[in-house]
VEXMARNU-851581 format. One line per 8 residues: their letters; for each residue z, y, x of N, C-alpha, C. Coordinates in nm, 2 decimals. Layout:
A> Z Y X Z Y X Z Y X; ...
***
This chain:
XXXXXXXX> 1.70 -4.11 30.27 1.83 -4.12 30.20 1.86 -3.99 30.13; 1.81 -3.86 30.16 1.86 -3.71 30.16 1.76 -3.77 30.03; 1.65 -3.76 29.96 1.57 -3.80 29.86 1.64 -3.86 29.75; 1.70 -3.99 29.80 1.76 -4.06 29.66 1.88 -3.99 29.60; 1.97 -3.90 29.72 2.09 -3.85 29.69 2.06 -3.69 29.56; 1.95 -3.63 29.62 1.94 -3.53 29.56 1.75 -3.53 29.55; 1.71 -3.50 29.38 1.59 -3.59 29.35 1.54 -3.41 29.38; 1.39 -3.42 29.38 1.31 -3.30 29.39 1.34 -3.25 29.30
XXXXXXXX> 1.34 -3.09 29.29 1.28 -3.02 29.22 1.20 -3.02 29.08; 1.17 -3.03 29.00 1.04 -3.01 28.92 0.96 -2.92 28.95; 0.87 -2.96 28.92 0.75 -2.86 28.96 0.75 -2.71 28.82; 0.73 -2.60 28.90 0.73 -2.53 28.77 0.59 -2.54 28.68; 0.62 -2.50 28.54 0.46 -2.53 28.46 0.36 -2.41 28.52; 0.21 -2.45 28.54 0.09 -2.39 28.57 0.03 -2.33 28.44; 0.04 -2.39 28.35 -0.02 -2.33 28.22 0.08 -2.33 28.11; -0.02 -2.24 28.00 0.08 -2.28 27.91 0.11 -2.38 27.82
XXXXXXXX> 0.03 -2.48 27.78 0.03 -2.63 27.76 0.19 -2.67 27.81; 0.16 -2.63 27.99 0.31 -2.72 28.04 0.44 -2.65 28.02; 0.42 -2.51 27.98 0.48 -2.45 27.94 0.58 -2.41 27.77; 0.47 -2.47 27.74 0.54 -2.51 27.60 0.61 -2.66 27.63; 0.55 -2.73 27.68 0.64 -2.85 27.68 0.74 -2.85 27.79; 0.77 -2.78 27.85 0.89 -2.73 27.95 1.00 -2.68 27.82; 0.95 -2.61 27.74 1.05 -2.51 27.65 1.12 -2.63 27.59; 1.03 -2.70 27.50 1.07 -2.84 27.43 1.13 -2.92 27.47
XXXXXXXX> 1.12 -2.97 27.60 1.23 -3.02 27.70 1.38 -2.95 27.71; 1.34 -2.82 27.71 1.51 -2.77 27.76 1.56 -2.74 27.62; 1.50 -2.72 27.52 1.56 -2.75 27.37 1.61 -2.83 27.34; 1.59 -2.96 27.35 1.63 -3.09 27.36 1.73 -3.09 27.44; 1.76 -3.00 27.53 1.90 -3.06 27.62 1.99 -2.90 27.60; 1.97 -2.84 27.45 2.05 -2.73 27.42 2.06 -2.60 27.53; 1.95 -2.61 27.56 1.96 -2.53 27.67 1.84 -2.38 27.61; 1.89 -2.34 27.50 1.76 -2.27 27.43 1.74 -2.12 27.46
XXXXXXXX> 1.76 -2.07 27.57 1.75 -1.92 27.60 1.68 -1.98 27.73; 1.70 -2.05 27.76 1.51 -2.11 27.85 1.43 -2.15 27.81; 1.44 -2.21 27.69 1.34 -2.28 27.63 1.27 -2.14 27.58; 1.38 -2.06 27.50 1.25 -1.92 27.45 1.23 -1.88 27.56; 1.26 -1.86 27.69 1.18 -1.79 27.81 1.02 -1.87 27.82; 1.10 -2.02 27.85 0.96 -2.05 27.84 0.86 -2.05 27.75; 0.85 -2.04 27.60 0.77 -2.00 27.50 0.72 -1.90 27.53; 0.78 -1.80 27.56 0.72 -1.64 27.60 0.65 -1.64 27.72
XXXXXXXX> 0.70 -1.78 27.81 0.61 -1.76 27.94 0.46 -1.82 27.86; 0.47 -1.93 27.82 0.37 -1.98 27.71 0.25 -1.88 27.67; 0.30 -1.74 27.58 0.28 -1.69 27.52 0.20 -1.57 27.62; 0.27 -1.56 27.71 0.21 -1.41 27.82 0.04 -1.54 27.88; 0.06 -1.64 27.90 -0.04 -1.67 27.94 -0.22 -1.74 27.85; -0.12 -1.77 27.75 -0.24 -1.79 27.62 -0.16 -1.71 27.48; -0.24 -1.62 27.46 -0.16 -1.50 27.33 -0.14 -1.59 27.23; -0.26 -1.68 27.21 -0.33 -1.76 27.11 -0.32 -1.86 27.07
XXXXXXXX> -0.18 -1.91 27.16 -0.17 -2.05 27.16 -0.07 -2.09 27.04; -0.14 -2.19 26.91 -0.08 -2.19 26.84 0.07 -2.23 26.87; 0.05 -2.39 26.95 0.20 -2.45 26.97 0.27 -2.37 27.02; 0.28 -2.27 27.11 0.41 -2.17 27.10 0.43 -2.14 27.08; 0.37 -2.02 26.96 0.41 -1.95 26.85 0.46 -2.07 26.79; 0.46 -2.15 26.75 0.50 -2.24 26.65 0.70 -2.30 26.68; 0.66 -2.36 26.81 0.71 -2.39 26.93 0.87 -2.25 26.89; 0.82 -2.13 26.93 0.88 -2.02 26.92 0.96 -2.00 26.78
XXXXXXXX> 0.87 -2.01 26.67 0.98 -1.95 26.57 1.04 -2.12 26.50; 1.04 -2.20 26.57 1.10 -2.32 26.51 1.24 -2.31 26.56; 1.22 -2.25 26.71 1.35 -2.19 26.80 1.46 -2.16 26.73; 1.34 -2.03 26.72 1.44 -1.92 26.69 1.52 -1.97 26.46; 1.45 -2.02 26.45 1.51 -2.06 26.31 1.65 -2.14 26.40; 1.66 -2.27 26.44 1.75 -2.37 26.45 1.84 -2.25 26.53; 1.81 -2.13 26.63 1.91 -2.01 26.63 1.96 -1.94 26.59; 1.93 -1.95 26.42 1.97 -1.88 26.29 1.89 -1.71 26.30
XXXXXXXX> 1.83 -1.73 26.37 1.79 -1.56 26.38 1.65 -1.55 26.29; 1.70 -1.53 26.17 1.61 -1.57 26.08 1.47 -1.44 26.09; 1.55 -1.31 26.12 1.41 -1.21 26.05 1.31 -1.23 26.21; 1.39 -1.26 26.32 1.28 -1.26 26.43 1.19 -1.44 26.42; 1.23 -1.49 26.36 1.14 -1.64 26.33 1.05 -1.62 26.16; 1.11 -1.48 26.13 1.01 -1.47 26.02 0.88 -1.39 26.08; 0.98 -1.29 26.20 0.81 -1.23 26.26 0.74 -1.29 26.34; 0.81 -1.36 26.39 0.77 -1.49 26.50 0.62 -1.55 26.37
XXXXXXXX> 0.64 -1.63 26.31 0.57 -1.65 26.19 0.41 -1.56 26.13; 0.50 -1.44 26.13 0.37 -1.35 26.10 0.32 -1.34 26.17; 0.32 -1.31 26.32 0.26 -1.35 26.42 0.15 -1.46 26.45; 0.22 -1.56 26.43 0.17 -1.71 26.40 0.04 -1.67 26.29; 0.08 -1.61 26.15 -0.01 -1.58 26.09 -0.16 -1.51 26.07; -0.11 -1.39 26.15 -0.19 -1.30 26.22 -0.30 -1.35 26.28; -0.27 -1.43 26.36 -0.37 -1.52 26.44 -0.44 -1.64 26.39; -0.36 -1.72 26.28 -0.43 -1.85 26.25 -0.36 -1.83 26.09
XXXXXXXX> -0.43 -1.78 25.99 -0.39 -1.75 25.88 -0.37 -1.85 25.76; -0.47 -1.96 25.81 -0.47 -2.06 25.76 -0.36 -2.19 25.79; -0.29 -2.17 25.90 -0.16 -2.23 25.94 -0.06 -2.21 25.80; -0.09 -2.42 25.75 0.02 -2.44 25.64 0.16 -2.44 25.68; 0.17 -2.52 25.79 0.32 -2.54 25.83 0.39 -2.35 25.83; 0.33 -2.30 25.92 0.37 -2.14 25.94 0.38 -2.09 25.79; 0.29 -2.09 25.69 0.29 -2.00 25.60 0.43 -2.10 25.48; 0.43 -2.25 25.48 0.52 -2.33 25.44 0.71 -2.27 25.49
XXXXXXXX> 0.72 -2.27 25.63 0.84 -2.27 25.68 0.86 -2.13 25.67; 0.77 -1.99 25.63 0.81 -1.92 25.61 0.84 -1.90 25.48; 0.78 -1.95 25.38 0.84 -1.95 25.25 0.95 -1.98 25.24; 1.02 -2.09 25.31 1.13 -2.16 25.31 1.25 -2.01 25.36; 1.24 -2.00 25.47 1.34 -1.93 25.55 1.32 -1.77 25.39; 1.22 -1.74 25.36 1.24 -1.61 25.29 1.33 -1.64 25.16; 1.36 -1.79 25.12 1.40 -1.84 25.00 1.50 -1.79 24.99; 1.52 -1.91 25.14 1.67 -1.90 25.22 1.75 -1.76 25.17
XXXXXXXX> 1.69 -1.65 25.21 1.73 -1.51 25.25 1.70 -1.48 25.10; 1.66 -1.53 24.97 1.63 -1.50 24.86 1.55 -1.36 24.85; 1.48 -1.33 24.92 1.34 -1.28 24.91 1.20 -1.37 24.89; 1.25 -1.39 24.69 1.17 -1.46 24.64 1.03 -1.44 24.61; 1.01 -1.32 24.58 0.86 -1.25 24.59 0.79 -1.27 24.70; 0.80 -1.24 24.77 0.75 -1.28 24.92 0.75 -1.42 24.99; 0.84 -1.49 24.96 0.81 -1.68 24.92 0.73 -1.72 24.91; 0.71 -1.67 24.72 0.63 -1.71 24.67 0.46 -1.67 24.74
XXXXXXXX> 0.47 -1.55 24.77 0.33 -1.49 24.81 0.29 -1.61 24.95; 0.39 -1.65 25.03 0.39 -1.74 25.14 0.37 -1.87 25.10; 0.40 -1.92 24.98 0.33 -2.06 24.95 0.22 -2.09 24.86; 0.19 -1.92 24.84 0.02 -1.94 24.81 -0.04 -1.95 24.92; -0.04 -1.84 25.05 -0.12 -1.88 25.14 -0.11 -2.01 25.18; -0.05 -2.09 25.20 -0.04 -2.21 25.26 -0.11 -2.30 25.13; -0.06 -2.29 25.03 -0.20 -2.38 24.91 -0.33 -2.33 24.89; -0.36 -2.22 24.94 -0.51 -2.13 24.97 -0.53 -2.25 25.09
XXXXXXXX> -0.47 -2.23 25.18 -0.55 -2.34 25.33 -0.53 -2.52 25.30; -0.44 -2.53 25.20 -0.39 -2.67 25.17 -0.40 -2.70 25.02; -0.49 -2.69 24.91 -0.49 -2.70 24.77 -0.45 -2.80 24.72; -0.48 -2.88 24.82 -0.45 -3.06 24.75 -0.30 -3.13 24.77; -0.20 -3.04 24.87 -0.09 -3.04 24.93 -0.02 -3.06 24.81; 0.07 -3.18 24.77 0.16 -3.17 24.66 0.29 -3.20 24.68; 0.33 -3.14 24.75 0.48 -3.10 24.85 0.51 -2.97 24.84; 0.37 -2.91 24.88 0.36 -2.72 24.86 0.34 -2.73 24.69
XXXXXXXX> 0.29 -2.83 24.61 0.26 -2.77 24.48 0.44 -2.79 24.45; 0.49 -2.92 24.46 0.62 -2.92 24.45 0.75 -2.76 24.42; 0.71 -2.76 24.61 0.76 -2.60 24.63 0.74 -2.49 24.51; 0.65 -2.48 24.52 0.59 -2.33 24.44 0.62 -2.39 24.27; 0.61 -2.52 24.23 0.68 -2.49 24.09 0.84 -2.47 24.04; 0.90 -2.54 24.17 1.03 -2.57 24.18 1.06 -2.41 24.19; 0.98 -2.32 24.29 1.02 -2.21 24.34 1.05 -2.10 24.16; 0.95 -2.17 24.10 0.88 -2.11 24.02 0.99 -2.11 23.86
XXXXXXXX> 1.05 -2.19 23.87 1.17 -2.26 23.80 1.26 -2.25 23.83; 1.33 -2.26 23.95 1.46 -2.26 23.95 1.45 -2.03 23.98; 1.38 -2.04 24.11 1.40 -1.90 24.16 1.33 -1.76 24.02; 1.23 -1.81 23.94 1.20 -1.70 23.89 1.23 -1.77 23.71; 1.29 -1.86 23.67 1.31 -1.94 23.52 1.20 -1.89 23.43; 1.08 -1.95 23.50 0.95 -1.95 23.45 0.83 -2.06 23.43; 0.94 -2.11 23.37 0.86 -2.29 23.34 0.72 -2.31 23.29; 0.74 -2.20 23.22 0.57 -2.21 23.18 0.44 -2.20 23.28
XXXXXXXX> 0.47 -2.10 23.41 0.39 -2.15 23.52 0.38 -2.25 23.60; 0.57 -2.31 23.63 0.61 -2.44 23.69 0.53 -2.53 23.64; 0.54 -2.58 23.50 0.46 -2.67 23.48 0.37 -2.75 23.53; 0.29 -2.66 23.52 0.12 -2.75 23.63 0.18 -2.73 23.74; 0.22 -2.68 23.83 0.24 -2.72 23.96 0.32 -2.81 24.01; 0.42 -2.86 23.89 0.54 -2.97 23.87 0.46 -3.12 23.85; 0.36 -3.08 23.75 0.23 -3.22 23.68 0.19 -3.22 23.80; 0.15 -3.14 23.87 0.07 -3.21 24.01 0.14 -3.26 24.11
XXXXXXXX> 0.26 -3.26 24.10 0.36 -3.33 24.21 0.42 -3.42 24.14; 0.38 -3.51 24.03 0.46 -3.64 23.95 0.49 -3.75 24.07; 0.45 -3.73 24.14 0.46 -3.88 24.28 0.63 -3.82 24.33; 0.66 -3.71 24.32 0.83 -3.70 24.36 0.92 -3.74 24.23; 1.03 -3.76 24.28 1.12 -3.74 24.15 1.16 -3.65 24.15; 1.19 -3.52 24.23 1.21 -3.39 24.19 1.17 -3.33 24.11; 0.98 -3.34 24.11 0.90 -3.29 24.01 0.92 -3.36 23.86; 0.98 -3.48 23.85 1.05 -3.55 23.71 1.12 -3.48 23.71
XXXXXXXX> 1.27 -3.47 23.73 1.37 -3.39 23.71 1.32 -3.29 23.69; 1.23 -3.17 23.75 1.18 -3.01 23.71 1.16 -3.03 23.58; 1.04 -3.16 23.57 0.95 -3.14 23.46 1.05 -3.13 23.33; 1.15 -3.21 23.31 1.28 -3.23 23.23 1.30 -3.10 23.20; 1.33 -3.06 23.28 1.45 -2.91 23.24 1.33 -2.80 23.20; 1.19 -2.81 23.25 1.11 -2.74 23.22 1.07 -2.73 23.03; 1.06 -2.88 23.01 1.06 -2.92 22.90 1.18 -2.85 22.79; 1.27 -2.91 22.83 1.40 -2.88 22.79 1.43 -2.69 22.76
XXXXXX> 1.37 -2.61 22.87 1.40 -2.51 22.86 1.26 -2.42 22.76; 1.19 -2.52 22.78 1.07 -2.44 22.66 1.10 -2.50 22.54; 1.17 -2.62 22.50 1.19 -2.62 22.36 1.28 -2.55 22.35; 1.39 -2.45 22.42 1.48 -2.43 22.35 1.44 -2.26 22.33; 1.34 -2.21 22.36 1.26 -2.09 22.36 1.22 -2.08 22.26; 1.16 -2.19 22.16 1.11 -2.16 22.07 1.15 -2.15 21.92
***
């Protein structure tokens, strides 16, 4: 009876596998200065594990704490440099913060590991257009994302803005 009234314990996580999905759990239930405990517990036990790091600066972004989820990131980087989503979500958050140069340098790496990605080609022309009004480079990276309508719309104004250049 003492069992059904009051359920066990959980077991604490053994690795960091269960560790990260411990963190993810108490994220889910807004409970997020455990959940980064547990990422870092994650983290002290496999340095290398990508889902933590990952895990970690997804955190700390929906915490708004933008420059430690950009290092969180670099980190992420450091280790697996070829990680799109990492090199992707940090372009995003530096937009965010309009440190456009460095964006941009962030959604090359990510089309360096992803070339055929045309979501990232999206990004980097749009980036390329609205953030630096340089349509002439937009262009092709706009033509290779015609499957959105965003990249229509770009392509428009891209058009539009080079005939009126000349």
């Amino acid at each position: 009876m003492f069992s059904e009234t009051f359920p066990a314990p959980a077991p604490t996580p053994d690795t960091a596998a269960a560790w990260v999905a411990e963190g993810r759990r108490l994220q889910r239930l807004d409970r997020n200065a455990s959940a980064f405990a547990a990422f870092d517990r994650a983290l002290m036990l496999e340095p290398h594990l990508e889902s933590a790091w990952m895990a970690k600066a997804l955190l700390l972004e929906e915490m708004e704490r933008i420059e430690d989820a950009l290092a969180t990131y670099a980190a992420l980087l450091d280790r697996y440099p070829q990680h799109v989503a990492a090199s992707s979500n940090r372009a995003g958050l530096l937009l965010q913060e309009g440190r456009l140069e460095e964006a941009l340098a962030s959604l090359d790496l990510a089309l360096a590991a992803a070339p055929g990605n045309d979501v990232l080609a999206l990004n980097k022309g749009l980036l390329l257009l609205q953030g630096f009004d340089n349509p002439v480079e937009a262009r092709p990276w706009l033509e290779r994302a015609r499957a959105f309508p965003e990249a229509l719309e770009a392509l428009a104004l891209c058009e539009e803005s080079l005939s009126g250049r000349s």
